[in-house]
N, C-alpha and C positions, 0 to 999 in steps of 0.2 A: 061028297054030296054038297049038293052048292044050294045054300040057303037064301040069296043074296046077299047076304054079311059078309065083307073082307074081315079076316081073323089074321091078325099078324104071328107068325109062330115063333117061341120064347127060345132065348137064348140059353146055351146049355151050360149049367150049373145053378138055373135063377132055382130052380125045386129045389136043390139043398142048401141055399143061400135060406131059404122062408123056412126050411126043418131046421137049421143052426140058431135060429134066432131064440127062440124060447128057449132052449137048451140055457145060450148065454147069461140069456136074464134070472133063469133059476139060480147061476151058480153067483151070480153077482149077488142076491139077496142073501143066498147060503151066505153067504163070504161077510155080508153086511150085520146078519145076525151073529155069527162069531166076537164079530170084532166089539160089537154092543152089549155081549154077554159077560167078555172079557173088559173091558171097561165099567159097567157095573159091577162085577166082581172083584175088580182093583179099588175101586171104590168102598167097596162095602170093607175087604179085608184092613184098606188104611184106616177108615173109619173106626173099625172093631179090634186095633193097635194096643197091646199094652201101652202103657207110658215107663218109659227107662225108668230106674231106680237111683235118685240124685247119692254121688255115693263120693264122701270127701277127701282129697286128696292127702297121699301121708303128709306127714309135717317136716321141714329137713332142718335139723339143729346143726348149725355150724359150727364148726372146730376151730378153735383159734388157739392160737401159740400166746404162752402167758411165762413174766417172768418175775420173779418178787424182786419188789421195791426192799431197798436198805435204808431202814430210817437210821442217820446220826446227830451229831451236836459237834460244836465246838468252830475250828474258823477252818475257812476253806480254801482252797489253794488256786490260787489265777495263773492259768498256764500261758504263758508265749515262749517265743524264741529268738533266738539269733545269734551271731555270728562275733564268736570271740577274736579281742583287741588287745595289742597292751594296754596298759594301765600309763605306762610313759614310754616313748619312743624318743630318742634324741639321736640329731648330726654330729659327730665329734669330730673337731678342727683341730688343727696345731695352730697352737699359740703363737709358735715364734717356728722361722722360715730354718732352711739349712736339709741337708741330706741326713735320712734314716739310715743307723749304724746297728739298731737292734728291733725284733719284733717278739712278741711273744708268740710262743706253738699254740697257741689258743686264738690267733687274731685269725679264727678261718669262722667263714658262716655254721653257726651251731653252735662255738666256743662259750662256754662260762666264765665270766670272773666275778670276784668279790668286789666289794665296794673298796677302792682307793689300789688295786692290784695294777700295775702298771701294764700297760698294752705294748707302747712303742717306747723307741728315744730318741732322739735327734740328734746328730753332731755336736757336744755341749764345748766344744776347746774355745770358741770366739766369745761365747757366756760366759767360760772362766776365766777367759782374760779380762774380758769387761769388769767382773768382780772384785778381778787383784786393782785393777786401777780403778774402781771408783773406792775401795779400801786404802789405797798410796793416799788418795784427794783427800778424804775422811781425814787422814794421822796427816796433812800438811794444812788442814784446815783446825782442825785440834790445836797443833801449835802457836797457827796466825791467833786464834781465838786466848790463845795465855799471852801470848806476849801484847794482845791487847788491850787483856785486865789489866797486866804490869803496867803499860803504858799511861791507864786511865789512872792506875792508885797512884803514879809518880805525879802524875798532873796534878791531881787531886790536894796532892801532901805540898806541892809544892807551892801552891796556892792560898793553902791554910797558913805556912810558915811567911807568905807574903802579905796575907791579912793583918796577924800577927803584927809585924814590924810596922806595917803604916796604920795601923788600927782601922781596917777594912771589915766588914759582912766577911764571917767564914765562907757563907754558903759562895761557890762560883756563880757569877753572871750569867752565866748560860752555859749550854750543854758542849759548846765546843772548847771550852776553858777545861773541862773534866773529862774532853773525849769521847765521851758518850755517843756520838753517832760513826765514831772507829770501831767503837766497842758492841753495837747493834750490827752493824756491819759484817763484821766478824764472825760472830753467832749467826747470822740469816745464812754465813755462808758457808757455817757447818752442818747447818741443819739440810741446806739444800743439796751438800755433797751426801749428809746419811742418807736422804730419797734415793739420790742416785746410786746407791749403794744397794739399798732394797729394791730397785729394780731391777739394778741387774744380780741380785739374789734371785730375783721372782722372776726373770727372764731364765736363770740357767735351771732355775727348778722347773718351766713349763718343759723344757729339752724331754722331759720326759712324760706321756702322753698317758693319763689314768681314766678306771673306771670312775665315772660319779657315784653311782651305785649300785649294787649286786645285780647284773645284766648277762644278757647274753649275744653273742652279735647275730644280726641280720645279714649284714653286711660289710667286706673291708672292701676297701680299694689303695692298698699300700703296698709296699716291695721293701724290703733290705737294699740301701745304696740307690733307692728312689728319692730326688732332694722334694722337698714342698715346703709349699710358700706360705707364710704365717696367713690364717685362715682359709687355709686349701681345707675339704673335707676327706678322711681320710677311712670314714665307716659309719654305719649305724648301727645301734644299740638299740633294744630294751628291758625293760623293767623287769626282773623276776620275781619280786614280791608279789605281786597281785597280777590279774588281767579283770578288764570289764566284757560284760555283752549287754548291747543297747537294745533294751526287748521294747519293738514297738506294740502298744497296748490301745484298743479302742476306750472312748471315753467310758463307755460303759463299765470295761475290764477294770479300769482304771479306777474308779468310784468304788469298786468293791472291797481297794485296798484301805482301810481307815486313816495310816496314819502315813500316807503315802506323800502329802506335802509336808509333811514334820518333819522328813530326811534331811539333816544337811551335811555338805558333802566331808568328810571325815570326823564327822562327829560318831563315835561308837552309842551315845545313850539314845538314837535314834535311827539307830538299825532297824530293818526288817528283817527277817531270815527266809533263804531263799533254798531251796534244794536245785541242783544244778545235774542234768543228765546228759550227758554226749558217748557216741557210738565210735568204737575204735574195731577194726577188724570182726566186726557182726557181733559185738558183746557191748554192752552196754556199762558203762561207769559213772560213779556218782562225785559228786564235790558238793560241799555246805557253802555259802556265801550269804551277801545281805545287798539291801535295798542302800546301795551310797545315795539317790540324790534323782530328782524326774526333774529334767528341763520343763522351760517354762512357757512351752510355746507348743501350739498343734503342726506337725510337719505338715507344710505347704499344698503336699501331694497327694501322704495319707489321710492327712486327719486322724492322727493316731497319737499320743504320745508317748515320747522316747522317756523307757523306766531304764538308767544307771543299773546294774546290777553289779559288784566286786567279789571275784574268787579269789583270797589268800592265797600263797602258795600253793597255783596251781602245778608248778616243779617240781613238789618234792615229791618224791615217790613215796607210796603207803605200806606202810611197819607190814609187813608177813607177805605184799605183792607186791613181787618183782615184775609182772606184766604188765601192770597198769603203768599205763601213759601218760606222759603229762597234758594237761587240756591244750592240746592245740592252739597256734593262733589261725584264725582264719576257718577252723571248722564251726558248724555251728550244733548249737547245745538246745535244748531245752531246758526253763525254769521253772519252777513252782512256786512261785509266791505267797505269803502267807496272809491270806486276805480277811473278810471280817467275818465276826465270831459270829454262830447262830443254836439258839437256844437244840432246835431241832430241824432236820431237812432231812427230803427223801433223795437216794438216790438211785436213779433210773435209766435206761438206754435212749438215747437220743431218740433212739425212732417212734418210742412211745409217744411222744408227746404232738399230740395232732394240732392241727391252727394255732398251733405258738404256747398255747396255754391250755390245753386239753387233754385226760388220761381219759383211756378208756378202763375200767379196773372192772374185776368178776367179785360181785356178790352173792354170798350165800350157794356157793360153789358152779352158779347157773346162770345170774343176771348178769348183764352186760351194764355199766352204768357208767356215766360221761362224767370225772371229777373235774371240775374246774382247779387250775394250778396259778403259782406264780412263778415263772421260772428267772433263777441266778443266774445261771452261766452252763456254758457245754464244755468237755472238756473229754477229747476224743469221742468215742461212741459213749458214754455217758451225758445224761443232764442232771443238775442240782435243782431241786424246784421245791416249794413253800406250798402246804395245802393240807387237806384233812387225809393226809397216807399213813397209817396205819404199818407199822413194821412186818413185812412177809406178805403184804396187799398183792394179791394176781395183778399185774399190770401186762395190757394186749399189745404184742408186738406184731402181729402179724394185720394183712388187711383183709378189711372185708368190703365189698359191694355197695351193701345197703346196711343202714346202721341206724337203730332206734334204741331210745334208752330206755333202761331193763329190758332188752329183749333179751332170749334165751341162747344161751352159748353152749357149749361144751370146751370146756378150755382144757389143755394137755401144757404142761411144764416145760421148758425146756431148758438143757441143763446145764448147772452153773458154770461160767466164765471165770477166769484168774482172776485173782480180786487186784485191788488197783495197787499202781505203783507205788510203793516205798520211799522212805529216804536211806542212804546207807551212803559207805564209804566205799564200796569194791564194785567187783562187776554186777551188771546184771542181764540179764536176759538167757533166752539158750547159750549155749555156750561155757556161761558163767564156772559151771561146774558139770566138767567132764563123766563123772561118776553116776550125775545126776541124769545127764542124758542118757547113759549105757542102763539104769536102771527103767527108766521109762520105756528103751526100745526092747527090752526081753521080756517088759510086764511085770518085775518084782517092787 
């Protein structure tokens, strides 16, 4: 039916494009009111939040390792070390020149002799002849020398008898009327053949080549029927009375000794006494010596000074041990020096001791508390130190973190170490006594 209106007719789908629309818009608001439901609701349950319960944390007491202080008294001992010397070393030359006809079984590196024991001997036949003839010179100057007294008493007499007769001065006019310078003459020239006599006395006795004194050799360098020339060297020697070790010592070490510039060198009323320890095949032995004598100057290098130390026969072997050795030359030794006396002092492990001068010690079996100290000296894992220590005081070896004073510790013991070294005569260390080890390794 035609109205006269043109009507344009709708493209297919536009009716359910216009029915999908409100649909969409419903589900959008649905969807809007959810999410606003759920947002006020997260809200309100934060809001409506207990508050946590502040709740404090445990406490942690730390454990520390603690070890008792040894308080003592008396003087204390400056350790250094070094490297044993003889005491004297000497070159030993022949006197006088000529081929070697004898040597002693001892002249080998290691040998012993006694003071004035004969080493070598030289060819003495040209010594002894030198001796019969300046002994002929001697008895033909002996003679000249009498017949020159006689000569002078005939002069003498003969002059007085010519005084006499012409009534002259007894006395002669001078010395050549009475002979007197025949007669000086004479004498000058026996006394200069006895010289020459005692030299070659003193020539045929060097023929033979002696210890100076009780020594032992280092070194020969001689042969049987090898000739040498008067001061050729033919060995060296040393001293077996004694040996020194030169303990270099800081100025500080050094100050602890009191009477350490009062030494002088073999003077006995100003000794020190020194303990003396060297290692021979993993055992340990002992020797007593004394302070001879501290040079008087700081070594160039160290800044240290050189302390003398002297070991007595260090040779002899010790009454009941036949193992022990004699102190080496050229090994070296540790010494103990006897340094200055103190009323009381603690003794403690090196590691205790914090910033140079600070213990940490446990009080009243819980506090931790900072002692201020004075420390002496260290001397291996031990220190000597001056301060308000208490004998069997906790003192803290081990470290901690963070560290307040008296704060609260738990300290635990740890257990005793060998106490310190001795002085003695024999071995020491492991070793020392075999029975004592087998005892230790079964537990008895």
């Amino acid at each position: 039916m035609e109205d006269g209106t043109r009507r344009t007719p709708h493209e297919p789908g536009d009716a359910e494009a216009s029915v999908a629309r409100p649909g969409f818009l419903k589900r959008l608001v649905q969807g809007a009111i959810v999410i606003g439901v759920g947002v006020v609701g997260f809200a309100l349950l934060f809001g409506m939040r207990a508050e946590p319960a502040e709740v404090e944390p445990p406490r942690v007491i730390p454990t520390v390792s603690t070890v008792p202080a040894r308080v003592t008294r008396g003087a204390i001992k400056v350790r250094g070390g070094g490297t044993v010397r003889p005491r004297a070393e000497v070159t030993i030359a022949s006197q006088v020149g000529g081929r070697v006809i004898w040597t002693s079984p001892a002249l080998v590196s290691g040998g012993r002799f006694l003071e004035n024991e004969p080493l070598l001997r030289v060819d003495p036949a040209d010594y002894e002849n030198a001796v019969e003839a300046a002994e002929a010179d001697v008895a033909q100057r002996e003679v000249a020398l009498l017949e020159a007294e006689e000569d002078a008493r005939l002069a003498l007499d003969e002059w007085r008898r010519l005084a006499a007769r012409e009534n002259l001065d007894p006395t002669p006019p001078n010395a050549l009327v009475a002979r007197q310078p025949q007669l000086d003459a004479a004498e000058a020239a026996l006394r200069s053949a006895k010289a020459r006599l005692e030299d070659a006395r003193l020539a045929l006795e060097r023929t033979w080549i002696r210890a100076p004194f009780n020594v032992i050799v280092r070194e020969e360098t001689v042969d049987p029927g090898q000739f040498v020339a008067a001061g050729q060297t033919v060995g060296r020697l040393y001293a077996t009375d004694a040996v020194e070790i030169v303990v270099p010592l800081s100025d500080n070490e050094a100050a602890l000794i009191e009477r350490l510039w009062s030494a002088r060198a073999g003077d006995a009323a100003t000794r020190i006494p020194v303990d003396i320890v060297s290692e021979y095949g993993g055992i340990e032995y002992a020797w007593s010596g004394y302070v001879d004598r501290a040079e008087a100057a700081l070594d160039e290098q160290t800044r240290t000074v050189d302390v003398v130390v002297t070991v007595p026969e260090p040779f002899t072997p010790a009454e009941g041990d036949l193992r022990r050795p004699p102190l080496l030359l050229g090994s070296y030794a540790t010494v103990d020096i006897e340094g200055t006396s103190f009323e009381e002092y603690a003794v403690v492990p090196a590691a205790a001791v914090r910033d140079g001068d600070v213990l940490w010690t446990v009080a009243d079996d819980t506090l931790l508390v900072m002692t201020p100290v004075e420390p002496i000296q260290e001397v291996d894992d031990e220190a000597m130190v001056l301060g308000p220590i208490p004998d069997g005081t906790p003192v803290i070896v081990s470290m901690l973190l963070f560290v307040t004073d008296s704060m609260t510790v738990r300290p635990v013991q740890l257990l005793e170490s060998a106490g310190p070294r001795g002085a003695g005569a024999g071995p020491r260390g492991r070793g020392a006594d075999p029975d004592a080890d087998e005892r230790e390794g079964d537990g008895s």
